[in-house]
C-alpha positions in Angstrom: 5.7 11.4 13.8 7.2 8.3 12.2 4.6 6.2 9.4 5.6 2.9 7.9 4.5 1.9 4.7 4.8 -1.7 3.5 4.5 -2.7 0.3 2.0 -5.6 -1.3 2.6 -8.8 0.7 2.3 -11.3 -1.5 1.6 -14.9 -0.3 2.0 -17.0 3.0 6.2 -16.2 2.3 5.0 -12.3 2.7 2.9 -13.3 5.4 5.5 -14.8 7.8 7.9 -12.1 7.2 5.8 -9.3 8.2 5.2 -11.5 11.4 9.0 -12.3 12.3 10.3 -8.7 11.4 7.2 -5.8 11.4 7.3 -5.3 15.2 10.7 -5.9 15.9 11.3 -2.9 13.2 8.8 -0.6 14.6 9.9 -0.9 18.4 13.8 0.0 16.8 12.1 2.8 15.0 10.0 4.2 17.6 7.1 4.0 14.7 3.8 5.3 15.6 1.8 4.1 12.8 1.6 1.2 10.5 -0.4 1.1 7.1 0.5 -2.4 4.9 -0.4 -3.1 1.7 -2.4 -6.4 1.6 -4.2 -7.4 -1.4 -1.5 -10.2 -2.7 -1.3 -12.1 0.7 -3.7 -14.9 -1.3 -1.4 -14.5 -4.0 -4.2 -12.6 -5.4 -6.6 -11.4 -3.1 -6.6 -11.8 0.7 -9.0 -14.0 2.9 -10.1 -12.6 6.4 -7.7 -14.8 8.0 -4.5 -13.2 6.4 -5.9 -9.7 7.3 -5.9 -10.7 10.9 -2.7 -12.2 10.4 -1.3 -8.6 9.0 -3.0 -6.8 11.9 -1.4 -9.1 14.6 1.8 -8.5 13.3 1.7 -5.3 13.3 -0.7 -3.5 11.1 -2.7 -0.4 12.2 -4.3 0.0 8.7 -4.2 -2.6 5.8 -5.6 -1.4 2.0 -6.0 -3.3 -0.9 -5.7 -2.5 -4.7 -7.1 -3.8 -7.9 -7.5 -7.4 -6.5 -9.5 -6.1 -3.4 -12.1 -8.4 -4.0 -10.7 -11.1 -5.7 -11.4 -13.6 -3.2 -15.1 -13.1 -2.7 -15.4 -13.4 1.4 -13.8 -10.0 1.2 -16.9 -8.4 -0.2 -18.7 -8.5 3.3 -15.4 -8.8 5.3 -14.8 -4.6 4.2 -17.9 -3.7 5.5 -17.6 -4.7 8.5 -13.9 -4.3 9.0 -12.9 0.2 9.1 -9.6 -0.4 9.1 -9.1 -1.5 6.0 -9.3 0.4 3.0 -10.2 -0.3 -0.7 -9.7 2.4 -3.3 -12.1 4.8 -2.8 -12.5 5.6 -6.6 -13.2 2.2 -7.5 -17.2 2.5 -8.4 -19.7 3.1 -6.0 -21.2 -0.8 -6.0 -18.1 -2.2 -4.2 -18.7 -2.3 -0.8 -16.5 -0.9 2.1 -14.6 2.6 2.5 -11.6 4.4 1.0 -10.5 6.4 3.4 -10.6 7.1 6.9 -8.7 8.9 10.5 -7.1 7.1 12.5 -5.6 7.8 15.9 -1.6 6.6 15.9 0.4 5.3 19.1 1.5 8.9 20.0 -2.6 9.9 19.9 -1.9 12.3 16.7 -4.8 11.6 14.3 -3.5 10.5 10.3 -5.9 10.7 7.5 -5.5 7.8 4.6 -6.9 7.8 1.4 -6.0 5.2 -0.8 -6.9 5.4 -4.3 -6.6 3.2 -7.8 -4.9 4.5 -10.7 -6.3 4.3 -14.6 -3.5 4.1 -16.7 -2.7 0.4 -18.0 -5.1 -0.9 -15.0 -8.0 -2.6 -16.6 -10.9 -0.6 -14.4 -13.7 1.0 -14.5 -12.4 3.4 -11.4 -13.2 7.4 -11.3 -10.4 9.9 -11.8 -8.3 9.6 -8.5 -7.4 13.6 -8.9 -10.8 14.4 -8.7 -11.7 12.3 -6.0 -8.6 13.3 -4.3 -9.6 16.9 -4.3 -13.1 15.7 -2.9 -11.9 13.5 0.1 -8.9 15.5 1.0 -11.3 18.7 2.0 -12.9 16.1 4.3 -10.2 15.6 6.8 -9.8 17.7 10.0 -6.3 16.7 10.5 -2.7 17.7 9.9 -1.1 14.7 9.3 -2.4 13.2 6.0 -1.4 9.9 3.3 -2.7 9.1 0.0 -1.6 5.6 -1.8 -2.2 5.1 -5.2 -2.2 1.5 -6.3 -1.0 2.2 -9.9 1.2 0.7 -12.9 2.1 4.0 -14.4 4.9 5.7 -12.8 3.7 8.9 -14.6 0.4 8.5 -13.1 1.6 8.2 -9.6 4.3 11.3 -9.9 1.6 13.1 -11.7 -0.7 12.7 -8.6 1.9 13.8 -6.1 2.9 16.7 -7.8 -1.2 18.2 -7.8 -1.4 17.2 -4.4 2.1 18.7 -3.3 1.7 20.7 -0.3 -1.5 19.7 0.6 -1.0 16.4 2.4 1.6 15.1 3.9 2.5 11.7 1.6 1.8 10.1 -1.2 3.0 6.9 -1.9 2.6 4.0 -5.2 1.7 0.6 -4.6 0.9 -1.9 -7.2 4.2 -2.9 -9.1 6.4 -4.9 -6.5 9.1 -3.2 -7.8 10.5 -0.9 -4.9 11.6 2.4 -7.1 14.7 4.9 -5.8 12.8 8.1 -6.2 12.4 9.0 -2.5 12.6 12.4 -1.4 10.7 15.3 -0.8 8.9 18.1 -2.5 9.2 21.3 -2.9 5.7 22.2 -1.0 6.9 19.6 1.7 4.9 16.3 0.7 7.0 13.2 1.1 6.9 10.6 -1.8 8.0 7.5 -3.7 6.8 6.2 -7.2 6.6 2.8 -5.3 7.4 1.1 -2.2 8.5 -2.5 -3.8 7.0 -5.8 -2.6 6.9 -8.4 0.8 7.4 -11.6 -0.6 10.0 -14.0 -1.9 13.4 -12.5 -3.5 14.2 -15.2 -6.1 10.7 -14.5 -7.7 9.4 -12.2 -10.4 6.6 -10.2 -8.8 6.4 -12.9 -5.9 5.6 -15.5 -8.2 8.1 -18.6 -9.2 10.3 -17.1 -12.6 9.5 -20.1 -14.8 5.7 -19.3 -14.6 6.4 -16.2 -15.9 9.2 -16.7 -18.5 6.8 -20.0 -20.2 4.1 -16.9 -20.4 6.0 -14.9 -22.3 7.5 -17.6 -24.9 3.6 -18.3 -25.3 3.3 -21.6 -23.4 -0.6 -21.7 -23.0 -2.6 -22.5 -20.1 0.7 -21.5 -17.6 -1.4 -20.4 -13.9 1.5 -18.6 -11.6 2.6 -20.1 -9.0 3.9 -18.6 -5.3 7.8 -18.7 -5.3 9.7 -20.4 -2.1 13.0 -19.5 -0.9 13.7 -16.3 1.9 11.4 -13.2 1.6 12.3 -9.6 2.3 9.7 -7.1 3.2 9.7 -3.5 1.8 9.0 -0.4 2.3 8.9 3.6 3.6 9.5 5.5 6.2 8.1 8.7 6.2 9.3 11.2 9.1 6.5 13.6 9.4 6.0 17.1 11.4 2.7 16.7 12.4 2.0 19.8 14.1 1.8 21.3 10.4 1.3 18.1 8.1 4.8 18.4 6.6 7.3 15.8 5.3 10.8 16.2 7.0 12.2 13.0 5.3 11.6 9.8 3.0 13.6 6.7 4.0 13.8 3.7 1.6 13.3 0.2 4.2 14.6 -3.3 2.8 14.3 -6.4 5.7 15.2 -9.9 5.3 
């Protein structure tokens, strides 16, 4: 079984690259299951709109990170929607699910978890081992993915290690910054610290460089804006055996 990972699509740029190159990609492939990270397509947050945008081109699952809910439509939009994911360690008032089965385009069911990380994020979320421990009992499936939206490498690593052998992935999200630390395991669990970012390449995190560089000389009252210019869209490919839930390989993706 083939599973794509994208990484955080970040604006209308991210948007319109998943739509000219995500199916194209997966018909080359053969891929039998998408999962795209989602919570930057507002720039920060995502509307309804863009998540129907993601799933028409090409999306089986989309999940969000610490700005899940930053546009407030999203609140009821989760509820309604299962096949998108918010961290499911993020505390019990937030509405919608963190987790789920899904059947992919071969009709092998994967499991998804997707969980927040605590180091250097400013949350309030519960300890994403523990929960991990809780939800990953729950699934009655070989084939299983964890993504942890994190800014800690350590934290990420850390997570994949303790959960090395029992699933099948685990993959960061979070930092835009695609890392080259693919491989895996020893107990046969794929994973990279992060997949990188689906947005514009002359940016800094998506966003136009000068917004960021007045920031940091101390300009005040400097909002970020999108960057312009061609996108790329990045990613994983995880190669998985899913008559036993191991990872045969770990494949870095760059498109532009």
């Amino acid at each position: 079984m083939l599973i794509f990972t994208v990484g955080d699509v970040v604006a209308e740029g991210g948007i319109r690259i998943l739509e000219r190159t995500l199916r194209s990609f997966k018909k080359l492939k053969g891929i039998h299951f998408t999962i795209v990270n989602g919570e930057n397509a507002a720039g920060m947050g995502i509307t309804g709109e863009q998540a129907e945008r993601i799933f028409n081109a090409g999306a089986d699952v989309i999940t969000l990170g610490n700005h899940a809910f930053s546009k407030r439509e999203m609140l009821a939009y989760v509820e309604d929607e299962r096949y998108i994911l918010r961290p499911e360690n993020l505390t019990h008032v937030n509405p919608g699910r963190g987790y789920g089965v899904f059947i992919a385009e071969n009709g092998k069911q994967v499991g998804l978890l997707c969980l927040i990380g605590r180091v250097f994020m400013q949350n309030h979320a519960d300890n994403p081992f523990y929960i991990a421990d809780r939800h990953i009992e729950k699934f009655d499936t070989n084939v299983i993915l964890v993504e942890i939206h994190g800014e800690a490498t350590s934290e990420k690593a850390a997570l994949a290690w303790y959960l090395d052998g029992r699933v099948s992935a685990v993959y960061g999200t979070h930092t835009h910054v695609q890392t080259a630390d693919e491989r895996v395991l020893p107990k046969g669990t794929g994973f990279i610290t992060d997949l990188g970012m689906t947005g514009p390449i002359n940016s800094i995190l998506g966003m136009e460089p000068q917004s960021s560089v007045d920031r940091l000389l101390g300009h005040p009252q400097i909002s970020y804006k999108s960057a312009k210019g061609p996108c790329m869209l990045q990613g994983a490919l995880f190669e998985i055996d899913d008559n036993i839930g191991r990872c045969i390989s770990v494949e870095r993706i760059t498109l532009e």
